[in-house]
C-alpha positions in Angstrom: -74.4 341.1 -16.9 -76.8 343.2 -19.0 -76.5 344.1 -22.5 -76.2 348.2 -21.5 -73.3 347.2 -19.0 -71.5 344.6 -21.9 -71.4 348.1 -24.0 -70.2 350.2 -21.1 -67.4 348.2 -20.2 -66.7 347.1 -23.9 -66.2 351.1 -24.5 -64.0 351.2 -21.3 -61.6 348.9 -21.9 -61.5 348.3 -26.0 -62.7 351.7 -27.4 -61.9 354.7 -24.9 -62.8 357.6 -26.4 -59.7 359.2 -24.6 -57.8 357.6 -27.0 -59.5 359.0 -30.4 -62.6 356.7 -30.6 -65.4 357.9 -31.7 -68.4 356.2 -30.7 -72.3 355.3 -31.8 -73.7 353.2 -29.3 -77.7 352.0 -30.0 -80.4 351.4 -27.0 -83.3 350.0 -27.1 -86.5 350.3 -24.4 -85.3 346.8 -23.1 -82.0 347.2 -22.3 -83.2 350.5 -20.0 -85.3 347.8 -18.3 -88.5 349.8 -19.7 -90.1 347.2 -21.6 -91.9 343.4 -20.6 -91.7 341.7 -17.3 -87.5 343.0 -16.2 -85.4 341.9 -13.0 -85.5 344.4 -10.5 -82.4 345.9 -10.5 -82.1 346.4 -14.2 -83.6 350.0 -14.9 -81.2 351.3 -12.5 -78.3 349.4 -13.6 -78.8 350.7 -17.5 -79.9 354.2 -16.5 -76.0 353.8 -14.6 -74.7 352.6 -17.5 -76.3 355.1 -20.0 -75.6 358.4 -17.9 -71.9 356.8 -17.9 -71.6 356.7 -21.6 -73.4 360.1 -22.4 -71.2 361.6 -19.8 -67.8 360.4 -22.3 -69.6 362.1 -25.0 -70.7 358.8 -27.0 -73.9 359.1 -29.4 -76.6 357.7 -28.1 -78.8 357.1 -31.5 -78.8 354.9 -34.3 -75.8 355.1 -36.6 -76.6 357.5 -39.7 -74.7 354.9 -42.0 -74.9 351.9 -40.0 -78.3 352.1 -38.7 -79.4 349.7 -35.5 -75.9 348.7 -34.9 -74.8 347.9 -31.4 -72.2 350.0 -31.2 -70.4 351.6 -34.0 -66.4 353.2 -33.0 -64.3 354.6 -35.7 -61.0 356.3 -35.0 -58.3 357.6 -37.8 -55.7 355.2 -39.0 -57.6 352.0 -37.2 -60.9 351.9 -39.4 -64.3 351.0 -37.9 -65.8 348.8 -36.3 -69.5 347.7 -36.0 -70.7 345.5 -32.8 -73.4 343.6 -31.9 -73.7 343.0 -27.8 -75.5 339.8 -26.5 -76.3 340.5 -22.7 -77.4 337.4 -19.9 -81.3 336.9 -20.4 -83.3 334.6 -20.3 -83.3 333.5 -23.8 -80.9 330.6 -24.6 -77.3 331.8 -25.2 -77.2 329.6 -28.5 -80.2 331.4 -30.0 -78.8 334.5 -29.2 -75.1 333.6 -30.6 -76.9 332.3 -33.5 -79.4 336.2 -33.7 -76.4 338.6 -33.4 -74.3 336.4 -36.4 -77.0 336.4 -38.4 -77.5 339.9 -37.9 -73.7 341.0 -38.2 -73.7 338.7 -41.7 -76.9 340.7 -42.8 -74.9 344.0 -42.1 -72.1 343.5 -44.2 -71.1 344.7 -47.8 -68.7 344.3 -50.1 -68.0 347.8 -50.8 -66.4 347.9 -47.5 -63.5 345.6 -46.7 -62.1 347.8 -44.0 -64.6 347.0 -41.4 -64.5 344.6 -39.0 -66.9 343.2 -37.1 -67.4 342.0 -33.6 -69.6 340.3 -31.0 -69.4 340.8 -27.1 -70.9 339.5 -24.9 -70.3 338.4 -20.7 -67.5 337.2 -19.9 -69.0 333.8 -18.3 -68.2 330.2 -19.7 -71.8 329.7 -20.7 -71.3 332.5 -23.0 -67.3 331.3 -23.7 -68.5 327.8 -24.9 -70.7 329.4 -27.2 -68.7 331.6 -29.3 -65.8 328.8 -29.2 -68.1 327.2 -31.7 -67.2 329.5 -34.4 -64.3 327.9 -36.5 -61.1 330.3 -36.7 -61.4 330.2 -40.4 -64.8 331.9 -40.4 -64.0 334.3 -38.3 -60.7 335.4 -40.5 -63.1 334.9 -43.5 -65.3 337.8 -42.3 -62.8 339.8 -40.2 -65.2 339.0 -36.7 -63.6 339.5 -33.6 -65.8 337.1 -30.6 -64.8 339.5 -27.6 -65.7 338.1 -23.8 -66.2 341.3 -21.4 -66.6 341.9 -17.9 -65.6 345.1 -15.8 -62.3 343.5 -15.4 -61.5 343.5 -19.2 -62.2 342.1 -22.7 -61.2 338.8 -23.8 -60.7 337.8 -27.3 -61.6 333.9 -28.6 
């Protein structure tokens, strides 16, 4: 599963903007398959994906307080949330477990305790094996959700 479908169906099931979300969501040339050597299918599968998303209204753009951030979804009386999406590449699944904490650590601040923050990626037990590495304490210690997503749902470690 790519990263642009991880963030489709991540909106779908977790963050509908039906339901009073309002949504950010980030893309970069190579998640639309535009950049470097990409598999076949995936420039139609994101441009799927993105016409999906601009069609519920989300923000495609970077976040004008969060910057780069995944996907950013705020709604009234929940708070926000900021998420980074891993998708299946070809990179190792550790280093990319590893890349997105290191980058949700680097985005937080301590003037604001009301966020939490979240990874996603497939819902595969590659990708479950890897985000069963992070100890419950640290993920309570930083208010991270680890969120497993497929188009059958979200999954929380």
């Amino acid at each position: 599963m790519y990263q642009l479908e991880v963030k489709r169906w991540l909106v779908y099931y977790r963050f509908p903007v039906e339901s009073g979300w309002d949504l950010t969501v980030d893309i970069d040339a190579m998640e639309r398959g535009n950049k470097g050597q990409q598999p076949a299918d995936k420039q139609a599968i994101a441009t799927e994906c993105e016409s999906w998303l601009r069609a519920k209204g989300i923000k495609i753009i970077g976040h004008p307080v969060y910057g780069r951030v995944d996907l950013v979804a705020y709604k009234e009386d929940v708070g926000t949330v900021l998420v980074e999406v891993e998708g299946d590449t070809s990179r190792q699944k550790e280093q990319a477990m590893y890349s997105a904490l290191g980058q949700i650590v680097l985005s937080m601040s301590d003037s604001t305790p009301e966020i939490t923050y979240a990874l996603a990626v497939p819902d595969n037990p590659t990708w479950e094996k890897q985000l069963r590495k992070v100890p419950d304490r640290i993920k309570r210690l930083l208010c991270l959700q680890l969120w497993l997503v497929s188009e059958n749902g979200v999954r929380t470690v």
